[in-house]
N, CA, C and O atoms as a DFTB+ gen file, in Angstrom:
620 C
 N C O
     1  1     160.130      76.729      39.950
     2  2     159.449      77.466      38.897
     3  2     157.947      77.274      39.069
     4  3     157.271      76.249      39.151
     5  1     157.615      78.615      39.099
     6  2     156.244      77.774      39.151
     7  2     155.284      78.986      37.973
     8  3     155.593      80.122      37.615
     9  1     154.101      78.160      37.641
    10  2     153.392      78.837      35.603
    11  2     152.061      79.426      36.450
    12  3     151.816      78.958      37.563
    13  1     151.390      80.262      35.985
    14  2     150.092      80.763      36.520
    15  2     148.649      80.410      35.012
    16  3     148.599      80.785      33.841
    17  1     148.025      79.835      35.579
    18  2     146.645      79.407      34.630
    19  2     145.731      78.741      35.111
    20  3     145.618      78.445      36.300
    21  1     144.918      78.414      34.131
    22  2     144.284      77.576      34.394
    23  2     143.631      76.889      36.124
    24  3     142.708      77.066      36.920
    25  1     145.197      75.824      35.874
    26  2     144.601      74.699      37.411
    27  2     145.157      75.756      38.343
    28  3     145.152      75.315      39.492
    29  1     145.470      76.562      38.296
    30  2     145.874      77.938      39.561
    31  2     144.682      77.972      40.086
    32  3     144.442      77.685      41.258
    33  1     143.487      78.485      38.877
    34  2     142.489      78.921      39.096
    35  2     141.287      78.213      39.562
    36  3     140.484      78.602      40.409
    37  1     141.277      77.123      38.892
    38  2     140.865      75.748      39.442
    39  2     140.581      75.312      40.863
    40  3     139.504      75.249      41.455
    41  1     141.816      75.025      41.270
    42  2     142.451      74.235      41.960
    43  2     143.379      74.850      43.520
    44  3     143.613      74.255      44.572
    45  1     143.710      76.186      43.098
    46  2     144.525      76.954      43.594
    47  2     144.017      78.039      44.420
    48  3     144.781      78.774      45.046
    49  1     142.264      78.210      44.449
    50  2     141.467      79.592      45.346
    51  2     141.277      78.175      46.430
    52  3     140.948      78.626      47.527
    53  1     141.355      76.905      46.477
    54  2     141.006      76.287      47.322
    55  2     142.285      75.906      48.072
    56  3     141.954      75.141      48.977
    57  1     143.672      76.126      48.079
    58  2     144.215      76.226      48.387
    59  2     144.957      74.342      47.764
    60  3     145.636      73.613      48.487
    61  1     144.707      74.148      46.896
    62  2     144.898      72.469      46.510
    63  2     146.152      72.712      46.367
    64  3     146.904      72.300      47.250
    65  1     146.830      73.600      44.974
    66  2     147.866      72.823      45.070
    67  2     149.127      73.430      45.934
    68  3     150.176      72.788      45.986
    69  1     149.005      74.544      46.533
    70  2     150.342      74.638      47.420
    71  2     151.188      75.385      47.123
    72  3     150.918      76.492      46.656
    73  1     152.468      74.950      47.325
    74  2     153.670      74.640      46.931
    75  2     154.233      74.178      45.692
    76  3     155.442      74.200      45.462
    77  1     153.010      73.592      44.576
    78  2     153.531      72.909      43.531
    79  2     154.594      73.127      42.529
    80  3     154.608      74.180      41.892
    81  1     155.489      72.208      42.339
    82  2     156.301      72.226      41.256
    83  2     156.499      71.314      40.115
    84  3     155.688      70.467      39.741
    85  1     157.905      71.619      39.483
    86  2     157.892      70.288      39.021
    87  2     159.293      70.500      38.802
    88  3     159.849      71.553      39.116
    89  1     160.194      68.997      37.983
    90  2     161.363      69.055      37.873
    91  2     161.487      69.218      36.206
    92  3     160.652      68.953      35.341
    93  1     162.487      69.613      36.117
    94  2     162.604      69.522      34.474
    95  2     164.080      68.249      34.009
    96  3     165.260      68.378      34.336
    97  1     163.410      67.014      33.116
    98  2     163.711      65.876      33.140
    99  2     163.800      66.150      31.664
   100  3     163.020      66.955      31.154
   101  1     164.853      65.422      30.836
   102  2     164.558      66.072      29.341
   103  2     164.301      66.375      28.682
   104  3     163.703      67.349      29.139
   105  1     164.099      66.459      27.048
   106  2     162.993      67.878      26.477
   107  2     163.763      69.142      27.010
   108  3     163.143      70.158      27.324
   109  1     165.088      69.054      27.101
   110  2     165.750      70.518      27.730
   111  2     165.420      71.265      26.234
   112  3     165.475      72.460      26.523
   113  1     165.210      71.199      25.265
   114  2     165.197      72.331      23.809
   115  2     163.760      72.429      24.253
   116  3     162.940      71.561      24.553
   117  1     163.680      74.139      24.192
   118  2     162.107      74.245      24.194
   119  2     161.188      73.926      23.103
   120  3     161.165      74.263      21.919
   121  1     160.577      73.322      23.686
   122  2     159.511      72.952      22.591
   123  2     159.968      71.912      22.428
   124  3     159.743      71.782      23.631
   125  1     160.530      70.728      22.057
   126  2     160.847      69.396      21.654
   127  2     160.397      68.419      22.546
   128  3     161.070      68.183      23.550
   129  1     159.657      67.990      22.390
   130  2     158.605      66.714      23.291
   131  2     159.838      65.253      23.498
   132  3     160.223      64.512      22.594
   133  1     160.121      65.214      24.555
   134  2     161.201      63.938      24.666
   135  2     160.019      62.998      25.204
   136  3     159.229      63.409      26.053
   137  1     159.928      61.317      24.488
   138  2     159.045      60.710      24.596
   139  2     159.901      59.464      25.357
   140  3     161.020      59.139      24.960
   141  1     159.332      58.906      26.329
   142  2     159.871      57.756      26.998
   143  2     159.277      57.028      26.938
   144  3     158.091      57.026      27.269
   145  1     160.008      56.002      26.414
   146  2     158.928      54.953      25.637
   147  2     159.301      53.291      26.185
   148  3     159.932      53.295      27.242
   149  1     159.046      52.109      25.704
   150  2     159.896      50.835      26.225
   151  2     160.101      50.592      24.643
   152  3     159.837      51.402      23.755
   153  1     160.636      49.283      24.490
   154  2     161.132      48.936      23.373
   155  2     159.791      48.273      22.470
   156  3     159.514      48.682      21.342
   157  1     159.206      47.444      23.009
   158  2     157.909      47.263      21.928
   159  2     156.511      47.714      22.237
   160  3     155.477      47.046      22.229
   161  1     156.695      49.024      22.520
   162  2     155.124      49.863      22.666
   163  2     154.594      49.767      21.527
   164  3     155.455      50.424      20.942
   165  1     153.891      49.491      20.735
   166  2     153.440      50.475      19.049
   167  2     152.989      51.548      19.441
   168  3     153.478      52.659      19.236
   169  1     151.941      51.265      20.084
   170  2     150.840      52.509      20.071
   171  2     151.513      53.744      20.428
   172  3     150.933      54.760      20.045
   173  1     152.766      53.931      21.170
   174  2     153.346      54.945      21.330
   175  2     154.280      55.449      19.946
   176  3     154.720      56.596      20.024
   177  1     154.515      54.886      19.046
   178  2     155.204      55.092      17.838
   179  2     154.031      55.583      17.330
   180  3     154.338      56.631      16.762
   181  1     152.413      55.323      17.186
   182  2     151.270      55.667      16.659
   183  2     151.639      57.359      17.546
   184  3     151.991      58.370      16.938
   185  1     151.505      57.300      18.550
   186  2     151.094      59.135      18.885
   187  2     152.011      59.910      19.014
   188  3     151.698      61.009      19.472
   189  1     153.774      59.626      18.608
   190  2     154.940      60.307      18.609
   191  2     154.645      60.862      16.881
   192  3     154.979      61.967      16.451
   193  1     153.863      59.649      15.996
   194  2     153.484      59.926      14.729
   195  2     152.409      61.746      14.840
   196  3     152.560      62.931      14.543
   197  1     151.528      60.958      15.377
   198  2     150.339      62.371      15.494
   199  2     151.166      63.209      15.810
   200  3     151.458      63.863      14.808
   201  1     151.998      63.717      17.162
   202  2     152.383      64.433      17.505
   203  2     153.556      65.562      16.013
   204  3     153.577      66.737      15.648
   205  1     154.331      64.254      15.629
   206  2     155.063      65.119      14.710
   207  2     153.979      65.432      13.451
   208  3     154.516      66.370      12.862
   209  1     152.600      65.084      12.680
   210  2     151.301      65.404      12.259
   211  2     150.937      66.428      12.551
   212  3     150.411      67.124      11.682
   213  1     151.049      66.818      13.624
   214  2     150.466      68.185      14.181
   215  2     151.690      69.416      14.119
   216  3     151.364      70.602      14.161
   217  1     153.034      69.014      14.021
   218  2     153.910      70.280      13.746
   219  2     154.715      70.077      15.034
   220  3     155.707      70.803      15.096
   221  1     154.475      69.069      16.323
   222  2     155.701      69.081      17.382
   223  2     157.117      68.201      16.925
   224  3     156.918      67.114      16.383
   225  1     158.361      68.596      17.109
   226  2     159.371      68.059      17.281
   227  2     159.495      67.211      18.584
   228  3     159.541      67.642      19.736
   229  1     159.543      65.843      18.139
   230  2     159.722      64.513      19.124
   231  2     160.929      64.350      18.840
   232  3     161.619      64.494      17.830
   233  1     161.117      63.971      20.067
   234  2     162.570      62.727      20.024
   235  2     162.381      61.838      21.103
   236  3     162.528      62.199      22.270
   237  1     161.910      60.149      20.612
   238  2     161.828      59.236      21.121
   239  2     162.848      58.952      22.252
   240  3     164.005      59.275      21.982
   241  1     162.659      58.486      23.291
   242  2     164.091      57.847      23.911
   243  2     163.561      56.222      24.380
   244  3     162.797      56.160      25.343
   245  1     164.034      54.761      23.598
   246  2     163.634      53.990      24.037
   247  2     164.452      53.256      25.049
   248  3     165.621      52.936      24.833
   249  1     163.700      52.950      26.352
   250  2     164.251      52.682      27.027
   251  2     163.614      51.683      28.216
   252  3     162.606      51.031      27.944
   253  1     164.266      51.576      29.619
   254  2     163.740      50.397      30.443
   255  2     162.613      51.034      30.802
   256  3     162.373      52.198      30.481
   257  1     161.570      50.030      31.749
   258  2     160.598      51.136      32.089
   259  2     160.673      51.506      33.689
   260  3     159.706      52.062      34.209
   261  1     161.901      51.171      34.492
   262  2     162.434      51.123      35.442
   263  2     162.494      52.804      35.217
   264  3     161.809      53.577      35.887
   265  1     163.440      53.233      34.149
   266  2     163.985      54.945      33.608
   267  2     162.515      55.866      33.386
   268  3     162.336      57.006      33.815
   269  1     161.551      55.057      32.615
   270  2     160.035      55.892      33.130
   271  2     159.615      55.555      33.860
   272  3     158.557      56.178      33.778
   273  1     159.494      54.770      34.972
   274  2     158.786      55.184      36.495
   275  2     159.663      56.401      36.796
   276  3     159.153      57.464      37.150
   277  1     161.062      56.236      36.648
   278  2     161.698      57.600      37.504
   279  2     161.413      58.619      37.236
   280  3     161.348      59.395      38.189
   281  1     161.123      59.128      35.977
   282  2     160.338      59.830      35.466
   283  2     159.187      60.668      36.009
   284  3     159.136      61.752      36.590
   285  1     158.205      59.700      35.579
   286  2     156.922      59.818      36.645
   287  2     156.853      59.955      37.624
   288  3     155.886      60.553      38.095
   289  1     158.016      59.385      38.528
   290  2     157.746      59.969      39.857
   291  2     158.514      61.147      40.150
   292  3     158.471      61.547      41.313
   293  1     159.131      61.708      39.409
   294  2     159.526      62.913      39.819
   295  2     158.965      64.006      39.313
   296  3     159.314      65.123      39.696
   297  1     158.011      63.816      38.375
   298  2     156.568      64.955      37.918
   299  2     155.514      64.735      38.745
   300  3     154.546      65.495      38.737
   301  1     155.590      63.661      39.552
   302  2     154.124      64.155      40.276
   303  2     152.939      62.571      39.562
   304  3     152.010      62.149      40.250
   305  1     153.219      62.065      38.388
   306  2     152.886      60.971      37.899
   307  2     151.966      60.152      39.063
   308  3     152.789      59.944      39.954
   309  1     150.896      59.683      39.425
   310  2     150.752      58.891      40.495
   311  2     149.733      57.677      39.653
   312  3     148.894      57.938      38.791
   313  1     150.148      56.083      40.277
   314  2     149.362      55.292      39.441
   315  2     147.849      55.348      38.984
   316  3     147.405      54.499      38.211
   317  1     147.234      56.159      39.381
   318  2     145.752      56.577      38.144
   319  2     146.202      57.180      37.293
   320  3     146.018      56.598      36.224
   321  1     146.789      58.201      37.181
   322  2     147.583      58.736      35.796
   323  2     148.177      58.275      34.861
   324  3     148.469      58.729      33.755
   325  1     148.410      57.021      35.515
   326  2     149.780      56.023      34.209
   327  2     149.114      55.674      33.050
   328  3     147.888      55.565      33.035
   329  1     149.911      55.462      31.929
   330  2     149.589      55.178      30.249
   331  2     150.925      54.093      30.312
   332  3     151.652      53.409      31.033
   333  1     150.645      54.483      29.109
   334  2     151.970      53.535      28.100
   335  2     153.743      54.160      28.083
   336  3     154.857      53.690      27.852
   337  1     153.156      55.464      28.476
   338  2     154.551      56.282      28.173
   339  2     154.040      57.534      28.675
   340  3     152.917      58.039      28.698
   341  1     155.495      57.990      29.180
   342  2     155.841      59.401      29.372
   343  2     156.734      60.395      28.509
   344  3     157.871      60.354      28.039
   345  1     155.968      61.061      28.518
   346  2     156.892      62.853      27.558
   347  2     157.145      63.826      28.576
   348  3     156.701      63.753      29.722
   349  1     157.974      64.868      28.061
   350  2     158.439      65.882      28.828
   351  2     158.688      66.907      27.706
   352  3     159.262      66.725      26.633
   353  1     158.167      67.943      28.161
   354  2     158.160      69.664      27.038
   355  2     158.249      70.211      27.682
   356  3     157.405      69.952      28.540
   357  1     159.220      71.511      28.105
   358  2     159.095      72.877      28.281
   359  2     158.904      72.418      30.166
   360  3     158.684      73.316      30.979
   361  1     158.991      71.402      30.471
   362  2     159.186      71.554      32.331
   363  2     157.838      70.749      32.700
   364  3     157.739      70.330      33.853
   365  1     156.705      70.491      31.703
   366  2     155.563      69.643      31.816
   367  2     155.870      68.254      31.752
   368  3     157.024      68.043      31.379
   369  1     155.034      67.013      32.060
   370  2     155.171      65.858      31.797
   371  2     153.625      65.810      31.239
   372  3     152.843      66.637      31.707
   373  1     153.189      64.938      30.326
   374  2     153.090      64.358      29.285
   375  2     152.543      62.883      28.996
   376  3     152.814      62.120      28.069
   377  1     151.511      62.696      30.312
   378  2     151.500      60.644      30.448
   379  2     150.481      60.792      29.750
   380  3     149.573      61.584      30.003
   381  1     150.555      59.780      28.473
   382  2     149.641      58.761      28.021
   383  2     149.260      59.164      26.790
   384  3     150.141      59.958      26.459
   385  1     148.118      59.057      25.524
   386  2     147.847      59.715      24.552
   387  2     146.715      60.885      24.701
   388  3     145.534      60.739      24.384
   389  1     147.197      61.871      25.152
   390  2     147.200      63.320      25.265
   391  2     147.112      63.654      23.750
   392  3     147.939      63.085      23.037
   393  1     146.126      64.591      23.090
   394  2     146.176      64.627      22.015
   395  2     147.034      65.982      22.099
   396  3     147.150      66.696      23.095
   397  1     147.720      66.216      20.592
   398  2     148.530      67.308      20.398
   399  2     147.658      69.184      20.659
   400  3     148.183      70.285      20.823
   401  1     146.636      68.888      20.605
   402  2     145.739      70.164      20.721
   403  2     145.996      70.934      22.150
   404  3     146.261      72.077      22.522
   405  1     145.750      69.558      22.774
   406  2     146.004      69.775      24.294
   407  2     147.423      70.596      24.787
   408  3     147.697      71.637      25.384
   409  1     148.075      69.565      24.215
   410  2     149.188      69.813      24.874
   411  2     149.644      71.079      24.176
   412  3     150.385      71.686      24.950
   413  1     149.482      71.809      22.874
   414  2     149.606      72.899      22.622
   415  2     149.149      73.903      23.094
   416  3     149.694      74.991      22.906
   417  1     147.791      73.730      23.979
   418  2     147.369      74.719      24.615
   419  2     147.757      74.841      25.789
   420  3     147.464      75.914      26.316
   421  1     148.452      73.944      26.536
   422  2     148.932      73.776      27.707
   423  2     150.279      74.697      27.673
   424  3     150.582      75.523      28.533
   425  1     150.808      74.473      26.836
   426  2     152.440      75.268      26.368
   427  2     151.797      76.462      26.324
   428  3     152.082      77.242      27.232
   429  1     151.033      76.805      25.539
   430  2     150.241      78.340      25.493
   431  2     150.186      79.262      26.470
   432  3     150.650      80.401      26.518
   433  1     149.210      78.276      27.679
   434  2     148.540      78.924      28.892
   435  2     149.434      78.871      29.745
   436  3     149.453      79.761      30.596
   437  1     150.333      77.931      29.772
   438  2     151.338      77.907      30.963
   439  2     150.883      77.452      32.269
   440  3     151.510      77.542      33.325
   441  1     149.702      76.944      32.085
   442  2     149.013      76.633      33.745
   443  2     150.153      76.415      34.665
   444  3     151.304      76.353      34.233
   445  1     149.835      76.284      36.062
   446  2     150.636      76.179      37.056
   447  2     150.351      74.376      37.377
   448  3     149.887      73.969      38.442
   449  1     150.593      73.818      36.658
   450  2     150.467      72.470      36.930
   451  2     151.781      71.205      36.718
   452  3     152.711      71.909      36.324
   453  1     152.147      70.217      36.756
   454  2     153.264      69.403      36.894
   455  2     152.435      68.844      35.573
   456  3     153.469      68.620      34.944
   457  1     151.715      68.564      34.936
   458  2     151.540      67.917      33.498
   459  2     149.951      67.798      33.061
   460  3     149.025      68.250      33.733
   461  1     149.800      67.012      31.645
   462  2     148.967      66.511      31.982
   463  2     148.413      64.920      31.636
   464  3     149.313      64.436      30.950
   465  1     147.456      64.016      31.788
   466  2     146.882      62.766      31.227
   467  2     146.151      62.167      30.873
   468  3     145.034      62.358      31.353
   469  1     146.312      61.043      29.793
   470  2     144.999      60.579      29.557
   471  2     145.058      59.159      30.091
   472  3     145.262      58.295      29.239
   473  1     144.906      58.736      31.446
   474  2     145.391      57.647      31.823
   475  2     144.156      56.418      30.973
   476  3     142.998      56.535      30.571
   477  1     145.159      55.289      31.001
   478  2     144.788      54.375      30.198
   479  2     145.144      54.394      29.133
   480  3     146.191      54.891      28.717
   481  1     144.139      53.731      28.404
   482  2     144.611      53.642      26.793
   483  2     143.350      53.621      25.919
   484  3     143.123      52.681      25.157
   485  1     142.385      54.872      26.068
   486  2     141.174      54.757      25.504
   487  2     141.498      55.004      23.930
   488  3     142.303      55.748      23.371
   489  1     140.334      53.871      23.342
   490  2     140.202      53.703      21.847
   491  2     139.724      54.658      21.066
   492  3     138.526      54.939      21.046
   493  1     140.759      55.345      20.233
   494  2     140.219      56.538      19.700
   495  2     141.043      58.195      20.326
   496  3     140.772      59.355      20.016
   497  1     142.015      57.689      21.215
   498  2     142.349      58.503      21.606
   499  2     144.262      58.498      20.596
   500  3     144.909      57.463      20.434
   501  1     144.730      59.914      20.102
   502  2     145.683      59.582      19.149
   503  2     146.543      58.741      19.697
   504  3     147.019      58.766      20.832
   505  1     146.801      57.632      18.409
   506  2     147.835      56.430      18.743
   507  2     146.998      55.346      19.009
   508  3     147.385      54.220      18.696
   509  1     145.458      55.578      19.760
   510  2     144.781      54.100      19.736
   511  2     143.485      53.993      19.142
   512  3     142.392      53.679      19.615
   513  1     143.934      54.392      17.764
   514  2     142.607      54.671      16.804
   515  2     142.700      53.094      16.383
   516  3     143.835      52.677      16.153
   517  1     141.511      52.098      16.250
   518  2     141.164      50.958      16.273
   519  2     140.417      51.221      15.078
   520  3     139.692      52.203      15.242
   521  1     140.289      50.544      13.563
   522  2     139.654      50.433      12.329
   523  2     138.158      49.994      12.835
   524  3     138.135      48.763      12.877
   525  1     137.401      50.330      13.075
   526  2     136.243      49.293      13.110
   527  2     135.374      49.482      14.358
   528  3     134.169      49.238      14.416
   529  1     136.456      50.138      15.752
   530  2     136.197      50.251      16.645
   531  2     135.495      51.646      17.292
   532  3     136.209      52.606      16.999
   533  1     134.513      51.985      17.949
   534  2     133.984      52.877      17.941
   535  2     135.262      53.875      18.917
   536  3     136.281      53.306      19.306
   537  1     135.039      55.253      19.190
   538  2     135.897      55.517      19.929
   539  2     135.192      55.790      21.181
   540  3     134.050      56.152      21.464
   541  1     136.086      55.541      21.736
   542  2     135.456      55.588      23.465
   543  2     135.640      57.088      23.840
   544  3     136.392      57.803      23.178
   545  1     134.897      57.585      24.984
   546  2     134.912      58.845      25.453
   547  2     136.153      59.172      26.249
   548  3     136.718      58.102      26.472
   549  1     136.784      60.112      26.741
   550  2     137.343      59.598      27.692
   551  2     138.552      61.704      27.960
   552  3     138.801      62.543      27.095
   553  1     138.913      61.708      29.460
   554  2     139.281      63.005      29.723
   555  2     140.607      63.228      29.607
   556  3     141.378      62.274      29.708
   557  1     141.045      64.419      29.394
   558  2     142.738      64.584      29.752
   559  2     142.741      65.305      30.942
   560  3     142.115      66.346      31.144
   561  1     143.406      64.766      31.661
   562  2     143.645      65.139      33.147
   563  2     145.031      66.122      33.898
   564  3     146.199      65.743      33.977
   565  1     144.397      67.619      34.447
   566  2     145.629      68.427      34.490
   567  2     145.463      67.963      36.071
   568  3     144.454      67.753      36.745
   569  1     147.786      67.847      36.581
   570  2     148.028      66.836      37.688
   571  2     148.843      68.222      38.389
   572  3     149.383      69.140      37.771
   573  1     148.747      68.056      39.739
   574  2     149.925      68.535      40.421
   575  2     150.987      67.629      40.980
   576  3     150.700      66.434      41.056
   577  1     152.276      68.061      41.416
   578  2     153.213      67.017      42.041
   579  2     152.682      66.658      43.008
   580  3     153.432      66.041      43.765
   581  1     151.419      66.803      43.421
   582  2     150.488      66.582      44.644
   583  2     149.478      65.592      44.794
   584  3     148.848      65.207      45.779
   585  1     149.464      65.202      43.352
   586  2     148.592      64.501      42.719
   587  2     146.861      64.554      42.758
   588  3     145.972      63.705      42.818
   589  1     146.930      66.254      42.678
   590  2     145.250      66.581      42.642
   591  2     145.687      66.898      40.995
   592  3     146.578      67.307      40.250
   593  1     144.358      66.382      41.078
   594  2     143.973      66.445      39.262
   595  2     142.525      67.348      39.225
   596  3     141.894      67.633      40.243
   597  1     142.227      67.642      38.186
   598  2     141.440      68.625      37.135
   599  2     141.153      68.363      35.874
   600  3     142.070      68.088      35.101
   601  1     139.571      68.411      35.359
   602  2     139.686      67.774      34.174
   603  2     140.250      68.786      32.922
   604  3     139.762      69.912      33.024
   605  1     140.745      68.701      32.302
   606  2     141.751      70.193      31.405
   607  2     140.769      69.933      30.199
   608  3     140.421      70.972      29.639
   609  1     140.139      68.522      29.569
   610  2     139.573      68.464      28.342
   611  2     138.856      67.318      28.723
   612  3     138.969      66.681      29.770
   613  1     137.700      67.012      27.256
   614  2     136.772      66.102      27.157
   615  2     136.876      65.924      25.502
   616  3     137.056      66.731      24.590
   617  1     136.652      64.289      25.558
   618  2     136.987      64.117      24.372
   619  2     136.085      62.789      24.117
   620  3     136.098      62.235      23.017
C-alpha cells in the first residue's frame, strides 16, 4: 500500500524513499490508535489520556517490550526514533508523544510515509507536561521503512 503527500513530496522528487511501505500491525478498526505500551510507563497512560482529550479512540495493549521492538521494527522504527511506546492507526506507526494534532493531520493527508516521531521524551510534549518545568522545544519526525526522516512539525 502505498499513501501520496506530504513526505512524497519532500522526500520522494529526490528519489529518498523508493519502494516504501509499511505493514499493518494492530489498530485493524480504522481510526482506533492501538498503543503498545510496557507495564509501568506513566507517561504513556498521560498521552493515551490526551489522545482520548482530543476525540481518538485508544486501546492500550500492555505488554513485553520484546512485542514493541517487533513492532518497530516492522514500521521502519530505527533507534533515533525510539520513545517510550509505540501506536499503530490506519497502517501508520506512532513512536513517542506525538501530539494528537499531528497525528490527525497525518490520517488527513495520508502522506506516503511508514509513521511518525517525537523521539525522546521532551518536557512539555503531551504526556510529559512537568508542573514547574519549562517546556522544551522539540520536532515530530515523518519516517520511511527506510529510515529517512522529515521534519512533519515544530513544537
Amino acid at each position: 500500500m502505498r499513501r501520496k503527500g506530504m513526505f512524497a513530496g519532500v522526500l520522494g522528487a529526490a528519489g529518498v524513499l523508493g519502494g516504501a511501505g509499511y505493514a499493518v500491525l494492530g489498530g485493524a478498526d480504522e481510526g482506533v490508535i492501538t498503543v503498545y505500551k510496557t507495564p509501568t510507563c506513566e507517561c504513556c497512560v498521560d498521552w493515551v489520556s490526551h489522545l482520548r482529550d482530543e476525540g481518538f479512540e485508544v486501546e492500550p495493549v500492555v505488554t513485553e517490550q520484546r512485542e514493541i521492538n517487533r513492532v518497530r521494527r516492522s514500521h521502519g522504527i530505527t533507534p533515533e526514533l525510539v520513545s517510550c511506546h509505540t501506536a499503530v492507526v490506519d497502517g501508520y506507526a506512532v513512536e513517542g508523544h506525538v501530539p494528537a494534532d499531528d497525528i490527525r493531520r497525518m490520517l488527513e493527508e495520508q502522506p506516503a510515509i511508514s509513521g511518525l516521531s517525537v523521539p525522546g521524551m521532551p518536557i512539555g510534549s503531551p504526556g510529559m507536561e512537568i508542573p514547574g518545568q519549562p517546556d522544551e522545544s522539540y520536532q515530530v519526525l515523518a519516517f520511511s521503512d527506510r529510515g529517512h526522516t522529515a521534519v512533519f512539525s515544530e513544537h
